[in-house]
C-alpha positions as CSV (number, residue, x, y, z in Angstrom):
1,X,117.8,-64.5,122.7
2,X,120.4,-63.5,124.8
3,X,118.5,-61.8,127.4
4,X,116.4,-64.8,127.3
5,X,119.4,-67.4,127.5
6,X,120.3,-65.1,130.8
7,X,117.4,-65.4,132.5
8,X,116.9,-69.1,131.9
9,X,120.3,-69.7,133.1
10,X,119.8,-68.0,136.4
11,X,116.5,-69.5,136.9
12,X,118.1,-72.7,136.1
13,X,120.9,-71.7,139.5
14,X,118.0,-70.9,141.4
15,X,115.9,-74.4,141.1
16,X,117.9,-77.1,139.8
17,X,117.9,-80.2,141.6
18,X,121.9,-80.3,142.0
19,X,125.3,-78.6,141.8
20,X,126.0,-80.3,138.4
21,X,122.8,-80.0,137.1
22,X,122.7,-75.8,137.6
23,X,126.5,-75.7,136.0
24,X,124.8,-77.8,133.3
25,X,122.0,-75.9,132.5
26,X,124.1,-72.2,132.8
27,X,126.7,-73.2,130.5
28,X,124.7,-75.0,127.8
29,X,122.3,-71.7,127.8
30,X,125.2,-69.4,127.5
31,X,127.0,-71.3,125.5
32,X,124.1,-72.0,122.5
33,X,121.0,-70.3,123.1
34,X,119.3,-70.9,120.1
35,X,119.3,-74.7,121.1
36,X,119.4,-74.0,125.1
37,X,116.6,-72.1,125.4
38,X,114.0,-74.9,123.6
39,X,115.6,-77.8,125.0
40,X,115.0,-76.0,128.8
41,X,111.7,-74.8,128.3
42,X,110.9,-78.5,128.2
43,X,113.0,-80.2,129.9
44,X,114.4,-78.1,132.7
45,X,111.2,-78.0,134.6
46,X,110.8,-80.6,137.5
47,X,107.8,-79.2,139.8
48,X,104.3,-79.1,139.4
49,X,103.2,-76.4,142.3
50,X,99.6,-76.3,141.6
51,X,99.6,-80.1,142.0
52,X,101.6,-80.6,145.6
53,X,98.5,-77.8,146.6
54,X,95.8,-80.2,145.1
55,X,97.2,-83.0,146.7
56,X,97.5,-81.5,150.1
57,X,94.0,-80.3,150.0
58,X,93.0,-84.2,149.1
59,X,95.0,-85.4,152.2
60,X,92.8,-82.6,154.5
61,X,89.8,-84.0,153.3
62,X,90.4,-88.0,153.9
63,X,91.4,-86.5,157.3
64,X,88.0,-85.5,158.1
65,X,86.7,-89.0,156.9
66,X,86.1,-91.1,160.1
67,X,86.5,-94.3,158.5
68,X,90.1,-93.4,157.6
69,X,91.5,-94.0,160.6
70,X,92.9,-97.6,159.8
71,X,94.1,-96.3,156.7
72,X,96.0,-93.7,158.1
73,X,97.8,-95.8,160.3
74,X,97.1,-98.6,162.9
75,X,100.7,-99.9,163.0
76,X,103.1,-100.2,165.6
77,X,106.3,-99.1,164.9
78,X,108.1,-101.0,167.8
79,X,107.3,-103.9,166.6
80,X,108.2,-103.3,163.2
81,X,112.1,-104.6,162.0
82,X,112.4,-101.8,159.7
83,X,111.7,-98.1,161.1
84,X,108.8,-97.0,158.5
85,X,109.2,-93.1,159.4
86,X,111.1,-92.2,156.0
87,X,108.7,-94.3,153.9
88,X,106.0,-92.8,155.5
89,X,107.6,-89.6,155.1
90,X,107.8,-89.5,151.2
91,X,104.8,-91.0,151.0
92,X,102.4,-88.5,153.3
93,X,100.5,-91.4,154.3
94,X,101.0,-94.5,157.1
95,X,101.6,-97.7,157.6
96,X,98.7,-99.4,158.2
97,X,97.7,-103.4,158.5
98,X,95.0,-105.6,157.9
99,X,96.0,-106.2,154.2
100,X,96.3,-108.6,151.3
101,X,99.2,-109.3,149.0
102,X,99.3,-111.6,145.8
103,X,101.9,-111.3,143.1
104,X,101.0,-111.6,139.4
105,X,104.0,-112.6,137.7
106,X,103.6,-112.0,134.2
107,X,100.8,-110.4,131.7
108,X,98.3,-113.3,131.1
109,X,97.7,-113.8,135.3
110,X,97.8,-109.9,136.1
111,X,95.1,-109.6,133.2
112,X,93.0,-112.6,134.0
113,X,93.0,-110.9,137.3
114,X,92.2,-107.6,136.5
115,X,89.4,-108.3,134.5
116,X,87.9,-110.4,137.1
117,X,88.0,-107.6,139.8
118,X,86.3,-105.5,137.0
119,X,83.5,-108.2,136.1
120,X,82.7,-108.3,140.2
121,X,82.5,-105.0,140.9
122,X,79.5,-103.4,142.4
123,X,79.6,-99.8,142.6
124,X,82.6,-98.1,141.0
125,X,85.6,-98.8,139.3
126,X,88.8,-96.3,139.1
127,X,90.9,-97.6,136.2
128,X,94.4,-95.9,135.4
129,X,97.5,-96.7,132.6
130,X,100.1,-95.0,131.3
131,X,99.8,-96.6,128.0
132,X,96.6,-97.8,126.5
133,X,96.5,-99.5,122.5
134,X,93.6,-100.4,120.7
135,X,94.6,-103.7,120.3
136,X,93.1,-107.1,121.0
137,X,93.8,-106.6,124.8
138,X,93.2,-103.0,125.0
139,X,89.5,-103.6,122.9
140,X,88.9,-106.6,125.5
141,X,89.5,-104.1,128.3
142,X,86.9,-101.8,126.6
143,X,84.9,-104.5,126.6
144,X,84.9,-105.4,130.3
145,X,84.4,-101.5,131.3
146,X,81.4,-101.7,129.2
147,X,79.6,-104.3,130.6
148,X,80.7,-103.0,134.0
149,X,78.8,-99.8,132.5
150,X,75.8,-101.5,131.6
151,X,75.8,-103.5,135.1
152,X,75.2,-100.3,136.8
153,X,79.1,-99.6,138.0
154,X,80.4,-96.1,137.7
155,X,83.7,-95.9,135.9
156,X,86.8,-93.5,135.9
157,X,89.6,-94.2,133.2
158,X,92.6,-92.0,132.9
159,X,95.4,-93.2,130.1
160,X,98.1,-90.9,130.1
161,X,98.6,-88.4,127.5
162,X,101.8,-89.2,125.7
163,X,102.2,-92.6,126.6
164,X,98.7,-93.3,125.5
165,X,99.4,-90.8,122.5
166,X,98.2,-93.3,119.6
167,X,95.3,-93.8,121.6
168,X,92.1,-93.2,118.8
169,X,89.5,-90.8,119.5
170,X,86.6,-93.5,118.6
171,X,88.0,-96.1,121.6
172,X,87.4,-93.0,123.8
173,X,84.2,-91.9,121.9
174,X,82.9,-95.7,122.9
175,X,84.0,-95.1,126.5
176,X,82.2,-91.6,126.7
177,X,78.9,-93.1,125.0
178,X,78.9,-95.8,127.9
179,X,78.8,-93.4,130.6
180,X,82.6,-93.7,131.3
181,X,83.8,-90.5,133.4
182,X,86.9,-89.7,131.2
183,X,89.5,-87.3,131.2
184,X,89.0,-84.5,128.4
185,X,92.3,-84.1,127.0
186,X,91.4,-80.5,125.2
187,X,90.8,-79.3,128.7
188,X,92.4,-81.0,131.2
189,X,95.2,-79.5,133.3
190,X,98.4,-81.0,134.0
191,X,101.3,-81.5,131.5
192,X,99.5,-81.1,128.2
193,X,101.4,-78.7,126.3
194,X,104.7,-78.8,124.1
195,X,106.9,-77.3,127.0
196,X,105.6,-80.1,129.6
197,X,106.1,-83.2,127.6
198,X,108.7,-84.0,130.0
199,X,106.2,-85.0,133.0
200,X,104.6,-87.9,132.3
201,X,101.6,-89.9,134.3
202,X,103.7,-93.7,134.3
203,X,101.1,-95.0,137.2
204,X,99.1,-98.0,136.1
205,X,96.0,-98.4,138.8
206,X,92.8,-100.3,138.8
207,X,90.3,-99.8,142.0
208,X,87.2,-102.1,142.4
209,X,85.1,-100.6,144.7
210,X,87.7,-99.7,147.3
211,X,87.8,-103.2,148.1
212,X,90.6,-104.5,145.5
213,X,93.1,-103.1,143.9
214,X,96.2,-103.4,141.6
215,X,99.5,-101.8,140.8
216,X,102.8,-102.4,139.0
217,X,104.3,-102.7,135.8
218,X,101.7,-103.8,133.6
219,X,100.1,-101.8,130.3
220,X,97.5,-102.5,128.0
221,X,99.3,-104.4,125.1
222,X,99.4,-107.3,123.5
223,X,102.8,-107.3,124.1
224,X,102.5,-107.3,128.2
225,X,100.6,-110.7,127.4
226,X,102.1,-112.4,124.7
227,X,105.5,-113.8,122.8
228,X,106.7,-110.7,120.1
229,X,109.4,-111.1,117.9
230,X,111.1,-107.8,119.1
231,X,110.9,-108.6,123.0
232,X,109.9,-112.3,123.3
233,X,108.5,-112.7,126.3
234,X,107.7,-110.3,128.6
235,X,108.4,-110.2,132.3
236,X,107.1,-108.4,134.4
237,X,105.3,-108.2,137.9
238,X,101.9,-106.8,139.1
239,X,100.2,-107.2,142.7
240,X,96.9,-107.7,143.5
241,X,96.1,-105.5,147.1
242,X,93.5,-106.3,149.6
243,X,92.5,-104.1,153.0
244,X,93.1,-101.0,153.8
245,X,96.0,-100.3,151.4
246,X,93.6,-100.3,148.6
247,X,92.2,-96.7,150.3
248,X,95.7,-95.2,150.0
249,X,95.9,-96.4,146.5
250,X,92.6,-95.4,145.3
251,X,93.2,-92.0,146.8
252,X,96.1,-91.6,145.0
253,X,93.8,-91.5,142.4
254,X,91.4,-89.5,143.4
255,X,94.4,-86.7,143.6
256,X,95.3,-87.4,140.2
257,X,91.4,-87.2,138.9
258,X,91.2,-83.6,140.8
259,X,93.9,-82.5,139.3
260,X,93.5,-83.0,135.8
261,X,89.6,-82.3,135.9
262,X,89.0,-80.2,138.8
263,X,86.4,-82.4,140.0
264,X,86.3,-84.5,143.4
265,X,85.7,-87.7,143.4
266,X,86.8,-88.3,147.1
267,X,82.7,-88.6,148.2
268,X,81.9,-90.9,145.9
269,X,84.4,-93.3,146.9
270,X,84.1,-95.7,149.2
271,X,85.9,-95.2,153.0
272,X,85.8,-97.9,155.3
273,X,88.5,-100.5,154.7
274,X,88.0,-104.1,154.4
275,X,90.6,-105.7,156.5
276,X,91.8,-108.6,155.2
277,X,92.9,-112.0,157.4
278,X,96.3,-111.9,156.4
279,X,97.1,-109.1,158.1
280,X,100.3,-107.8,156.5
281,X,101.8,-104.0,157.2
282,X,101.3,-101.7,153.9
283,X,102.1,-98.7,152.3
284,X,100.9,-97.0,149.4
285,X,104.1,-94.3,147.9
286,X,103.2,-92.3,145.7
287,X,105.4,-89.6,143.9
288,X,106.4,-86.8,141.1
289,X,107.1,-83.9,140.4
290,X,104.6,-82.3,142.9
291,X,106.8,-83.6,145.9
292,X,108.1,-81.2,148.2
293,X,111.4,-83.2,148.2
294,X,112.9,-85.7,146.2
295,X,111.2,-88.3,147.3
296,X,111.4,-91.3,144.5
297,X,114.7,-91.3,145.0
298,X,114.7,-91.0,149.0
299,X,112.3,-94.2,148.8
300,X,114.7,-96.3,147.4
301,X,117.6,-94.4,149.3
302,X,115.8,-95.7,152.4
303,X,115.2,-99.1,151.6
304,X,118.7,-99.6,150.8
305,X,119.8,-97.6,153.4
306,X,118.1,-100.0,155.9
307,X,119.4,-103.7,154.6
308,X,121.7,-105.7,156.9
309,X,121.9,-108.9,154.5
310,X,120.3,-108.3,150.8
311,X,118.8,-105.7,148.8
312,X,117.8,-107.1,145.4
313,X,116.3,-104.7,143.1
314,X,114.6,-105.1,139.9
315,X,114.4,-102.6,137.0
316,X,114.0,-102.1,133.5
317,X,116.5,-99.2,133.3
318,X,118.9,-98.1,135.7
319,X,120.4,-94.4,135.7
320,X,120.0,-93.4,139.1
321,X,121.0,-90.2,140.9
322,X,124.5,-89.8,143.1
323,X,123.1,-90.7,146.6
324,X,121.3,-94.0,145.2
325,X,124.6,-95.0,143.9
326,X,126.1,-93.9,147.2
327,X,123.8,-96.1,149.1
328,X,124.2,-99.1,147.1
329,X,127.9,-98.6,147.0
330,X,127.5,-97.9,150.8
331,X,125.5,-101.0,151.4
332,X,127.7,-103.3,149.3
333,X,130.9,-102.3,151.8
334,X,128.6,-103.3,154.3
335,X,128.6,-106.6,153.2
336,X,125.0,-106.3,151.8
337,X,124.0,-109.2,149.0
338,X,123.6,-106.1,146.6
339,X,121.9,-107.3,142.9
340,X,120.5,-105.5,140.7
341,X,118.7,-107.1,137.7
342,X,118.5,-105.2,134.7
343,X,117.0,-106.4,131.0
344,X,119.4,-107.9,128.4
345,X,117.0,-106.3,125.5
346,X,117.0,-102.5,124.7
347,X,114.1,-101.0,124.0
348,X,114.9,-97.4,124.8
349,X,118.4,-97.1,123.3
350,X,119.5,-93.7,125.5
351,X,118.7,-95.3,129.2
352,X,120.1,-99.1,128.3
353,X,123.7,-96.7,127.2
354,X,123.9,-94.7,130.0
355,X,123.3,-97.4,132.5
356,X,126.9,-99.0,131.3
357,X,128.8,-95.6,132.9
358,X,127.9,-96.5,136.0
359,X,128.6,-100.0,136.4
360,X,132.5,-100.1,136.7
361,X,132.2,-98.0,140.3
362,X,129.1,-100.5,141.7
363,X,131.1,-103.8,141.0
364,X,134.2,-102.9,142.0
365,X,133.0,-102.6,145.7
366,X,130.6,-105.7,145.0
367,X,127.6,-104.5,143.4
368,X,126.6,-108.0,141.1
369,X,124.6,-106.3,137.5
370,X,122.9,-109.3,135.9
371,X,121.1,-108.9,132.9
372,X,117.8,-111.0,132.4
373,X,118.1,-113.0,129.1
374,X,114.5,-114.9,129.1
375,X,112.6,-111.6,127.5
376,X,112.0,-108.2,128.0
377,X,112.3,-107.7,131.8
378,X,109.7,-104.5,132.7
379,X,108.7,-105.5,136.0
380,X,109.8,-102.5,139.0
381,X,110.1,-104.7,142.1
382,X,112.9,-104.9,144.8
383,X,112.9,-106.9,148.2
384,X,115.3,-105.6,151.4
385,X,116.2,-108.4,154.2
386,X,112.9,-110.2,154.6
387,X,111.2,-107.3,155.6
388,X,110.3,-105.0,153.5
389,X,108.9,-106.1,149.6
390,X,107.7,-103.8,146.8
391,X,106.3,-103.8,143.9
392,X,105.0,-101.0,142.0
393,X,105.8,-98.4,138.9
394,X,108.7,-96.8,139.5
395,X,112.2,-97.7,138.1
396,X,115.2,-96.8,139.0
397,X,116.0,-93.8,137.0
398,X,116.2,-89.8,137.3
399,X,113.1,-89.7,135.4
400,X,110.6,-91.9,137.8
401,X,112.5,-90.4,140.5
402,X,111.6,-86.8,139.9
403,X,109.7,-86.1,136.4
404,X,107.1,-89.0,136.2
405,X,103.9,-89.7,138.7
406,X,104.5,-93.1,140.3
407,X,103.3,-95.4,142.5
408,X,105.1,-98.2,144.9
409,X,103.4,-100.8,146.8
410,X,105.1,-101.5,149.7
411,X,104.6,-104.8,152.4
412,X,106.6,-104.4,155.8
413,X,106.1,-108.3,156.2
414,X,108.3,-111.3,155.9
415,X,106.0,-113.3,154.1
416,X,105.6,-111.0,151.2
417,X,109.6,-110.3,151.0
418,X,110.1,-114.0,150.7
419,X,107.4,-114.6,147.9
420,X,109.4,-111.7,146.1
421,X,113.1,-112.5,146.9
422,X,111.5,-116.4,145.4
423,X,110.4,-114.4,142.5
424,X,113.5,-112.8,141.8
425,X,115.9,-115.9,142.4
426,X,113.8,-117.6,139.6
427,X,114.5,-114.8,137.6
428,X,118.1,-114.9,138.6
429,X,118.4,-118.5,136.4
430,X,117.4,-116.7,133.2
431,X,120.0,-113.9,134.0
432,X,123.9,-113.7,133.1
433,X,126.5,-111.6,135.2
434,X,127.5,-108.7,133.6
435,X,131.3,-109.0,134.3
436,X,132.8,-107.2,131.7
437,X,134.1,-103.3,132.2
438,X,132.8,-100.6,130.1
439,X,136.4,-100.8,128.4
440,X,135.8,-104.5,127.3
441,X,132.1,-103.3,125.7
442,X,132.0,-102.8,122.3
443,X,133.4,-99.4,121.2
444,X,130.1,-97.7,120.9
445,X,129.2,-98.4,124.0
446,X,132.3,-97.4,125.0
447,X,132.7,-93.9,123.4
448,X,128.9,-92.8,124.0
449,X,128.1,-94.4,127.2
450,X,129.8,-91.5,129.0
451,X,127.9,-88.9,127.1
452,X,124.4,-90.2,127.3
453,X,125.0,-90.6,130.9
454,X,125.2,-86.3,130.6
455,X,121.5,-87.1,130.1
456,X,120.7,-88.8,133.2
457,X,118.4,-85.9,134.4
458,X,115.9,-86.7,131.7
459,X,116.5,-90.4,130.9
C-alpha cells in the first residue's frame, strides 16, 4: 500500500494540473493511503490521450473535405471587435459566417423546437444528452426518433453513461429494434469503468441533417419543461443554429461517435453548409479532458479577458479555477460591469457550498453575485460588450472546465449579444444581490464552505 501510495503521489507531481493540486494529492496519499489511493484512482485522472488522437485524426479528415472550406473559416478578423485567435485556439476550429441564431428560453420552446427539426428531417439525425429519463418527455422523444425511423431518416443517439444511468434497457431495446445506431454501453470505449466515473459526457446536441442544429442546457426531463415542487420552474437557455456552424457542431459529434464506437460516421454526414441570411460570425468550442491545454477554462479566461464595458455570465454553479477568478477580479478593476448570476436553489449541495468561499474576494473589488429566485436557474450562457454571445453546456466550474466533454456556441455579432444581455436583464428582475459576507451566512455555511472549496478540482 505504501509502495503504491508512493508512486501515485509522484505521478500525481508529475501531471497535476497546479502547484496546489500536486501538494494536495502527495500529502493526502502519504498521509492515508488506504483512502488516497481509491479516491485518486478515480478522481485524480484529468486526460483522455487516446481521445485528443481520435479527435485529431477527425479534424484531418474534414480537412480533406472540399466543402469545408466555409466551415473552417471565411471570416475576417480585421473587421472583427474582438480578436477570435484564442477562441479559435481552444476550439481547433474557425470562425466562420453565414449563420443563424435563435434563443430558446426555457424547456417547453427548446422542445417544441427540437422536435420539429426532428419531424422535418430528411436524411439523418445525430441526437446527443447527457441525461435521458423515461419519462413523459423522454418517451415523447422516443417517439419522434421513431417515426423519424420509419420515415426513412438514419439516427445516432448517444445519452451519457452516468448521467443517463437510470436509463432502462427496454427504452434502448425500442431504439435498437427501430434501426437507431446506438452506443453499446458493454463495449464502448471511453470512461466506462469504476476508476473513470469522474469524466462525464455533459454535451446535449441534436443535428438535423447538417442543416439545423441545437445546443445548451437542456435534458430530457419532465423537469426541463414543467413546474416541480423541488425546483419550480426551470430556467434555462438553448439555441437553435443555422449555417455553417451546425458543421462544427455536428462534427463535434462525429468525434465523440468515433470514439466511443470506433466507427466513422464523418462520410455519411452531410458537408456543404447552408449559409443562412443573417449572416452572423460563429464558433463551435468544444472541450474535455482530451485537450491539449486547459482550454474550458482559457475560453472563458478569454472572453473576460477581452470586455471593456460588461461581462455578464450565467451559471448554475460557480467554483472556478485561480486565473478565472483573476480575470474577473482583473476586469472588475477595470471598471467592467462584472455579474455573475448564480441559482438561489441547491440541487447539488457540495458546488452551491463551495461557491460561498469565493465570493468575499470578487465583491470586494466589484464583482455583483445575484442569485436567481424565480426557479432553478440551469441555463450556461454569458454575453461580453455587444460582441461576443454564448450559449452552450459548460458552467463555470473545475469540472466542465477540465473533466466533463462540453460544448459552447459562440456568435461574434452584436445582434446576438444584445438578444442575450436582454435575456439576462429579464432574468436580473427575478434575482437578489447576494450582499452578505461568508461571515454573515449561516454557520454551516460558514464553517464548511472553506473545506468543500478543497474540493474544487472535482466539483
Amino acid at each position: 500500500m505504501w509502495g503504491l501510495a508512493v508512486l501515485g503521489a509522484l505521478n500525481a507531481a508529475r501531471t497535476a494540473r497546479t502547484p496546489q493540486g500536486a501538494i494536495g494529492w502527495v500529502v493526502f496519499l502519504l498521509a492515508s493511503p488506504l483512502i488516497a489511493l481509491p479516491a485518486y484512482m478515480i478522481f485524480g485522472h484529468h486526460r483522455f490521450e487516446r481521445y485528443r488522437a481520435a479527435r485529431q485524426d477527425a479534424h484531418r479528415a474534414v480537412r480533406d473535405m472540399q466543402p469545408m472550406a466555409e466551415v473552417r473559416g471565411t471570416h475576417s478578423p480585421a473587421k472583427m471587435a474582438v480578436d477570435p485567435a484564442p477562441f479559435e485556439a481552444v476550439s481547433g476550429l474557425q470562425v466562420c459566417t453565414g449563420n443563424g441564431f435563435r434563443l430558446l428560453i426555457d424547456g417547453k420552446a427548446g422542445f417544441a423546437s427540437m422536435f420539429r427539426a426532428i419531424d422535418e428531417a430528411r436524411d439523418y439525425l445525430l441526437i446527443q444528452f447527457y441525461i435521458v429519463r423515461d419519462d413523459d418527455l423522454g418517451r415523447r422523444l422516443k417517439r419522434h426518433i421513431i417515426a423519424a425511423r420509419q420515415r426513412g431518416v438514419a439516427v445516432w443517439f448517444m445519452a451519457d453513461r452516468i448521467g443517463s444511468h437510470g436509463l432502462p434497457t427496454s427504452y434502448l431495446a425500442e431504439l435498437q429494434q427501430a434501426g437507431v445506431n446506438l452506443v453499446d454501453r458493454g463495449t464502448q470505449r471511453g470512461p466506462k469503468h469504476r476508476f473513470m466515473l469522474n469524466f462525464r459526457n455533459h454535451r446535449k446536441t441534436v443535428v438535423a441533417d447538417g442543416r439545423v442544429g441545437f445546443t445548451g442546457g437542456l435534458n430530457v426531463g419532465d423537469e426541463y419543461i414543467s413546474h416541480t415542487k423541488a425546483f419550480g420552474d426551470w430556467r434555462d437557455t438553448h439555441v437553435e443554429l443555422t449555417g455553417p456552424v451546425v458543421q462544427q457542431l455536428q462534427l463535434t459529434y462525429a468525434q465523440d461517435w468515433h470514439w466511443l464506437t470506433d466507427e466513422p460516421i464523418l462520410d455519411l454526414l452531410t458537408w456543404e453548409p447552408e449559409p443562412s441570411p443573417e449572416n452572423r460570425s460563429a464558433l463551435i468550442v468544444p472541450t474535455g479532458p482530451g485537450d491539449t491545454t486547459e482550454n474550458g477554462s482559457m475560453m472563458f479566461f478569454s472572453a473576460i479577458s477581452a470586455a471593456r464595458s460588461r461581462v455578464w455570465i450565467a451559471s448554475p454553479y460557480f467554483v472556478p479555477d485561480l486565473d478565472v477568478v483573476a480575470a474577473l477580479k482583473h476586469a472588475a478593476l477595470r471598471g467592467v460591469d462584472v455579474r455573475i448570476l448564480l441559482p438561489g436553489i441547491v440541487d447539488h449541495y457540495l458546488p452551491w457550498l463551495a461557491s460561498f468561499a469565493y465570493f468575499d474576494d470578487l465583491q470586494k473589488v466589484g464583482v455583483q453575485v445575484l442569485q436567481y429566485s424565480g426557479g432553478f436557474m440551469h441555463q450556461k450562457t454569458f454575453v461580453v460588450d455587444d460582441t461576443v454571445a454564448a450559449v452552450g453546456t459548460t458552467n463555470m466550474d473545475n469540472r466542465s472546465f477540465r473533466l466533463n466533454f462540453e460544448t459552447m456556441a459562440l456568435f461574434f455579432d452584436t445582434g446576438a449579444a444584445e438578444a442575450v444581455a436582454a435575456m439576462l436583464e429579464d432574468d436580473f428582475t427575478r434575482a437578489r444581490s447576494l450582499d452578505r459576507p461568508l461571515a454573515a451566512q449561516h454557520w454551516s455555511v460558514r464553517l464548511f464552505a472553506p473545506v468543500a472549496r478543497l474540493l474544487a478540482p472535482v466539483l
